[in-house]
N, CA, C and O atoms as a GROMACS GRO file, in nm:
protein
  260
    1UNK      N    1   0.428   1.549  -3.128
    1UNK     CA    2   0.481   1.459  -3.028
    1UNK      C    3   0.375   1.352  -2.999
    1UNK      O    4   0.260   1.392  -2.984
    2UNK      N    5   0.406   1.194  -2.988
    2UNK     CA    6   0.336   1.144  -2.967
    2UNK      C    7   0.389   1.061  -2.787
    2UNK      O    8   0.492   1.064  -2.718
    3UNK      N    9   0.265   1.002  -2.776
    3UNK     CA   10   0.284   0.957  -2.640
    3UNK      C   11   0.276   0.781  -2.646
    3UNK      O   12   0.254   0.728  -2.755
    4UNK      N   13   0.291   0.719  -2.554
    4UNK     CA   14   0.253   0.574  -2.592
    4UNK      C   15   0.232   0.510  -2.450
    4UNK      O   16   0.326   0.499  -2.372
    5UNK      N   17   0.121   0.474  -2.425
    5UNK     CA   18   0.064   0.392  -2.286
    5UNK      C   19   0.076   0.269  -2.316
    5UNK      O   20   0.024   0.209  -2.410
    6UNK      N   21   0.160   0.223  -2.220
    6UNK     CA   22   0.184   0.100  -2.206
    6UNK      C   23   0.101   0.044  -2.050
    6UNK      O   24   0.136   0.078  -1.937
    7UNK      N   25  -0.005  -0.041  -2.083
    7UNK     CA   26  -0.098  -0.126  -1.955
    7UNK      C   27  -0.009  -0.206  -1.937
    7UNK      O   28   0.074  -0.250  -2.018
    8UNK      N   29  -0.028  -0.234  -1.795
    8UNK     CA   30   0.060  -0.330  -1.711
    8UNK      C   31   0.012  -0.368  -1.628
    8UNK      O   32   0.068  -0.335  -1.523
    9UNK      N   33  -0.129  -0.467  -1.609
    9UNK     CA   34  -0.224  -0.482  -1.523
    9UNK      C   35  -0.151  -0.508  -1.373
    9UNK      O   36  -0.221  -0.497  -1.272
   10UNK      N   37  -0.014  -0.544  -1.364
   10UNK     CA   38   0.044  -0.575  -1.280
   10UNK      C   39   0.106  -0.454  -1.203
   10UNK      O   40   0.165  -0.485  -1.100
   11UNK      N   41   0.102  -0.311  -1.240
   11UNK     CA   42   0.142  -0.181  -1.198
   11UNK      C   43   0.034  -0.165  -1.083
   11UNK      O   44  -0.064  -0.098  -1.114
   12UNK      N   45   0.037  -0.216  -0.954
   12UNK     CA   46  -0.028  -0.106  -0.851
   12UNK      C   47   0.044  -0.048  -0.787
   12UNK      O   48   0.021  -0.063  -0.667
   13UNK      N   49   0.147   0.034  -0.814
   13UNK     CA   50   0.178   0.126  -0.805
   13UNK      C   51   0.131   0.291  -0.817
   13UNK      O   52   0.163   0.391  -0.752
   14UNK      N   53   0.039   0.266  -0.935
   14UNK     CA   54  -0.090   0.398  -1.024
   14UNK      C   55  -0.129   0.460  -0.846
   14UNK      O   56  -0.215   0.390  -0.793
   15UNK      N   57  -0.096   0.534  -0.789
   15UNK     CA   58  -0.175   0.595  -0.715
   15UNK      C   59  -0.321   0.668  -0.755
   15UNK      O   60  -0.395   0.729  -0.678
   16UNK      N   61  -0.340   0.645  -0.897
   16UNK     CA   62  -0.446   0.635  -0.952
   16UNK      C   63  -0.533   0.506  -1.000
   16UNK      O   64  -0.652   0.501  -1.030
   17UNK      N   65  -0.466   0.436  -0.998
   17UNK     CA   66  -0.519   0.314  -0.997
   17UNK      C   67  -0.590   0.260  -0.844
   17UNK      O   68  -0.704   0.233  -0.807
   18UNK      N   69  -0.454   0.263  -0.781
   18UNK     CA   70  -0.508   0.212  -0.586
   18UNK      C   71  -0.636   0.287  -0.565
   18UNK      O   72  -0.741   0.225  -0.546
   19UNK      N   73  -0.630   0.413  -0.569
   19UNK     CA   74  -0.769   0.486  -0.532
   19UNK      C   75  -0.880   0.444  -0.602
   19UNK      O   76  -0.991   0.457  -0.551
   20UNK      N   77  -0.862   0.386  -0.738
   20UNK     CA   78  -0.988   0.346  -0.823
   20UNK      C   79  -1.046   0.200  -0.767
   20UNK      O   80  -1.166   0.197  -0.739
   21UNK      N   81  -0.982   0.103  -0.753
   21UNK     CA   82  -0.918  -0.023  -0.672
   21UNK      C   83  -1.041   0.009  -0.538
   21UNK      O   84  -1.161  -0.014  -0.543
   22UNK      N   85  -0.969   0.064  -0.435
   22UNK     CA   86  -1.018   0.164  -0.327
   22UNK      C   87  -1.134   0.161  -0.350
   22UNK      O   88  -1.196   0.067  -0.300
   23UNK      N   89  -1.212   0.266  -0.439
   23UNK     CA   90  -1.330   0.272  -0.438
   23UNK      C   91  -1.396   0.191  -0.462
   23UNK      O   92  -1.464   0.158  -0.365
   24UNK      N   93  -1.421   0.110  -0.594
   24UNK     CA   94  -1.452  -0.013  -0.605
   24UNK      C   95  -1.476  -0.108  -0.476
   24UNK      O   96  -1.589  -0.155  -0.462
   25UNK      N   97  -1.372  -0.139  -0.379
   25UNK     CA   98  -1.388  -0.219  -0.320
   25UNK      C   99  -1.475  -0.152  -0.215
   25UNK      O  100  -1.536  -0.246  -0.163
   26UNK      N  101  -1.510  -0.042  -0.159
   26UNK     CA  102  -1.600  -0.023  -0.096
   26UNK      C  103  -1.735   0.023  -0.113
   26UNK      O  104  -1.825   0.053  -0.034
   27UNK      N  105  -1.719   0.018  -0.287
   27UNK     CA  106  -1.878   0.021  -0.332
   27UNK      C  107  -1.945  -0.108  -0.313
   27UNK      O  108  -2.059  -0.113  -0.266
   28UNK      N  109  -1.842  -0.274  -0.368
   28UNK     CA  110  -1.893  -0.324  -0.349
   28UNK      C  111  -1.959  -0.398  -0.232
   28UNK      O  112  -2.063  -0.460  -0.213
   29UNK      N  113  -1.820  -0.352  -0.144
   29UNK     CA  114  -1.893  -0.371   0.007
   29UNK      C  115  -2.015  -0.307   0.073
   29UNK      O  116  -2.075  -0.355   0.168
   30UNK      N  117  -2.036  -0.221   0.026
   30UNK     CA  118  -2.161  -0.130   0.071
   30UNK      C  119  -2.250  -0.215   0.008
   30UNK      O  120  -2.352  -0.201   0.074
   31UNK      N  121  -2.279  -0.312  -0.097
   31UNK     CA  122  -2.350  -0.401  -0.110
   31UNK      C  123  -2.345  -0.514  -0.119
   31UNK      O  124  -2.416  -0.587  -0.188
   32UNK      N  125  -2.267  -0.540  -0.053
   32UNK     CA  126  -2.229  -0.729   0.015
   32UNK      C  127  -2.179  -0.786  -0.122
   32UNK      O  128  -2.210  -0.904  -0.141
   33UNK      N  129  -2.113  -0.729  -0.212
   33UNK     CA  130  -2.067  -0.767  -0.314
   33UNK      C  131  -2.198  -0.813  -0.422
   33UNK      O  132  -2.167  -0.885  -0.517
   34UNK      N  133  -2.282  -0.788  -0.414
   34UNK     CA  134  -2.416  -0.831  -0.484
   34UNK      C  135  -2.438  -0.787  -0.598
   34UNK      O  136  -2.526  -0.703  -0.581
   35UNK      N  137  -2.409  -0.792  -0.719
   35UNK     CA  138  -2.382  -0.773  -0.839
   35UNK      C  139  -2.508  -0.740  -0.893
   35UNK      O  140  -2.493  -0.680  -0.999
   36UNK      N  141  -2.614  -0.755  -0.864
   36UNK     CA  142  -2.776  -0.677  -0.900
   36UNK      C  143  -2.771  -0.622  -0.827
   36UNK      O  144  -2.822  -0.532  -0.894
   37UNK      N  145  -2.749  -0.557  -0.694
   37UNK     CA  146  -2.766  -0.453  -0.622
   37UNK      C  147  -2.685  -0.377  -0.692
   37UNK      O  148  -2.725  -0.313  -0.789
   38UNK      N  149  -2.596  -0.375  -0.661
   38UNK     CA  150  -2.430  -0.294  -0.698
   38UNK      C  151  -2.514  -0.244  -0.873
   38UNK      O  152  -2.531  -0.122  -0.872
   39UNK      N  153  -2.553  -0.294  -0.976
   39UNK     CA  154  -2.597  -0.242  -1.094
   39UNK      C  155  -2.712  -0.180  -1.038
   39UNK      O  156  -2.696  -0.059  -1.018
   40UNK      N  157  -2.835  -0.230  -1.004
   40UNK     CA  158  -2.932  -0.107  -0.988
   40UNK      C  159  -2.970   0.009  -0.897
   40UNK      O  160  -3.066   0.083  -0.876
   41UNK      N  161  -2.802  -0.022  -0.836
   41UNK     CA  162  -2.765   0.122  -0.764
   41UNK      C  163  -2.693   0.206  -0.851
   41UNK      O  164  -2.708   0.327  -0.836
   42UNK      N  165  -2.596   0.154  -0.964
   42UNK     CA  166  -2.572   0.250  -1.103
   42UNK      C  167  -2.654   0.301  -1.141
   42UNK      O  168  -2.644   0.423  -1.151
   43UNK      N  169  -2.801   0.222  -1.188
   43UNK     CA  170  -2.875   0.269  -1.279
   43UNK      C  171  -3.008   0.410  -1.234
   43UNK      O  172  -3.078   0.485  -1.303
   44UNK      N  173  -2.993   0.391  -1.097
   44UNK     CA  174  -3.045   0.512  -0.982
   44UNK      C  175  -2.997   0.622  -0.986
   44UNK      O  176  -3.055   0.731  -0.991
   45UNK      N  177  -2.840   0.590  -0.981
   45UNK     CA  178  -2.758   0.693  -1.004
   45UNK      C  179  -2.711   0.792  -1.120
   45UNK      O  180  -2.666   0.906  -1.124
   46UNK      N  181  -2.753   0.670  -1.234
   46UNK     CA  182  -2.755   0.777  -1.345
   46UNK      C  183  -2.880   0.823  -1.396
   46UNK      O  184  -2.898   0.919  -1.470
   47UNK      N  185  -2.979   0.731  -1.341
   47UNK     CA  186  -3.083   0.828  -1.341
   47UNK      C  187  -3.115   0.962  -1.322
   47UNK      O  188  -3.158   1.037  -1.410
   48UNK      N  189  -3.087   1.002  -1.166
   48UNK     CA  190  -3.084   1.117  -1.104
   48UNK      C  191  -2.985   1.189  -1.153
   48UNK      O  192  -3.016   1.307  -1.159
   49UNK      N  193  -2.860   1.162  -1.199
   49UNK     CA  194  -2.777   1.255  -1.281
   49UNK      C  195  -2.826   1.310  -1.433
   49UNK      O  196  -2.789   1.407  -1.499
   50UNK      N  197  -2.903   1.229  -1.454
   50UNK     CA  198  -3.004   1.306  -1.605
   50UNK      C  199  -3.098   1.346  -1.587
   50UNK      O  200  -3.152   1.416  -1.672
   51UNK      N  201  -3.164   1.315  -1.460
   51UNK     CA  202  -3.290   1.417  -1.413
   51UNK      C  203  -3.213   1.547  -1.361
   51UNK      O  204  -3.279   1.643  -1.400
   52UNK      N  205  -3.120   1.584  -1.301
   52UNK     CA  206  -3.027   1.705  -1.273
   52UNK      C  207  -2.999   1.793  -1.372
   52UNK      O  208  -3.022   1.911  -1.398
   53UNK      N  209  -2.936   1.690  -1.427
   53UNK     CA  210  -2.883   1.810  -1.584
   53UNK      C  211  -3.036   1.863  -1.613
   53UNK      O  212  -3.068   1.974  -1.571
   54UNK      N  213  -3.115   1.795  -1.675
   54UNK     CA  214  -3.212   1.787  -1.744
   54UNK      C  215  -3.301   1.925  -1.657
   54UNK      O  216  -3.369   2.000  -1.727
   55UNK      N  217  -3.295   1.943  -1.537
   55UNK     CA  218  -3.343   2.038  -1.456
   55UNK      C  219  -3.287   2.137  -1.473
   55UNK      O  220  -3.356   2.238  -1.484
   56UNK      N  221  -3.130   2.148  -1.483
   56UNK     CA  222  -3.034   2.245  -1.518
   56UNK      C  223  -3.058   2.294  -1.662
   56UNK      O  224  -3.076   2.413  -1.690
   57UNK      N  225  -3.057   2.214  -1.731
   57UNK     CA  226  -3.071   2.247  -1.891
   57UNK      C  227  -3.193   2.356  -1.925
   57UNK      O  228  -3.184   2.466  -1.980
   58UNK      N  229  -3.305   2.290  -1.876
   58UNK     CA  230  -3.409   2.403  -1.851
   58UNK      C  231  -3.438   2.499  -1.757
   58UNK      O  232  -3.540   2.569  -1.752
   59UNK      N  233  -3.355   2.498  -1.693
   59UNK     CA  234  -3.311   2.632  -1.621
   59UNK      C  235  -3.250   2.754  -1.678
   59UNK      O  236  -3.283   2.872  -1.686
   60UNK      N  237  -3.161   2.692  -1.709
   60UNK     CA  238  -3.057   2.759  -1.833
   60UNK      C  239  -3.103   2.837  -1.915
   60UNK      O  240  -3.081   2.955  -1.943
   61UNK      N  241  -3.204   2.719  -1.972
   61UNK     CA  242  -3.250   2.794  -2.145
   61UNK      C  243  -3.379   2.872  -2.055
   61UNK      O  244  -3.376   2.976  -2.121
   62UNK      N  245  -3.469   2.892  -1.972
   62UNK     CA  246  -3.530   3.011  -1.894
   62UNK      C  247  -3.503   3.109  -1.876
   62UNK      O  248  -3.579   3.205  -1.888
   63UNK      N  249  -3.361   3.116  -1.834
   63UNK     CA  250  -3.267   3.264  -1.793
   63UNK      C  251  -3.234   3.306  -1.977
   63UNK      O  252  -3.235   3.420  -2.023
   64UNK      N  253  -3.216   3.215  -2.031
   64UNK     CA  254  -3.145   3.299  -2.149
   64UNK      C  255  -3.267   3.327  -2.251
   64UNK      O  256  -3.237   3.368  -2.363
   65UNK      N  257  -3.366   3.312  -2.226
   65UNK     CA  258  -3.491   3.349  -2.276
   65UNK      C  259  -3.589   3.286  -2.394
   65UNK      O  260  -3.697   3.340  -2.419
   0.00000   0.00000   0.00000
């Protein structure tokens, strides 16, 4: 069975979309819309999400010996 997605940039309807929409707009408000802030608050963020794993990972492989 195949499926077929059809985009319709004009669908806000997506109650998955509105919420994405949503967030967006109050990320960028949390930084006055500032487009270098707003990125090197990404790049913080994925920082610390690979310092996490990366803590986890060797955690992991400790317990399993």
């Amino acid at each position: 069975m195949t499926s077929t997605f059809i985009y319709d940039p004009n669908n806000w309807e997506d109650p998955v979309m509105q919420e994405l929409h949503w967030l967006r707009e109050e990320h960028a408000k949390e930084f006055n819309y500032d487009v270098h802030a707003i990125a090197m608050d990404g790049e913080t963020r994925g920082k610390a999400v690979r310092e996490e794993w990366q803590r986890q990972k060797i955690e992991h492989e400790a317990k399993s010996g």
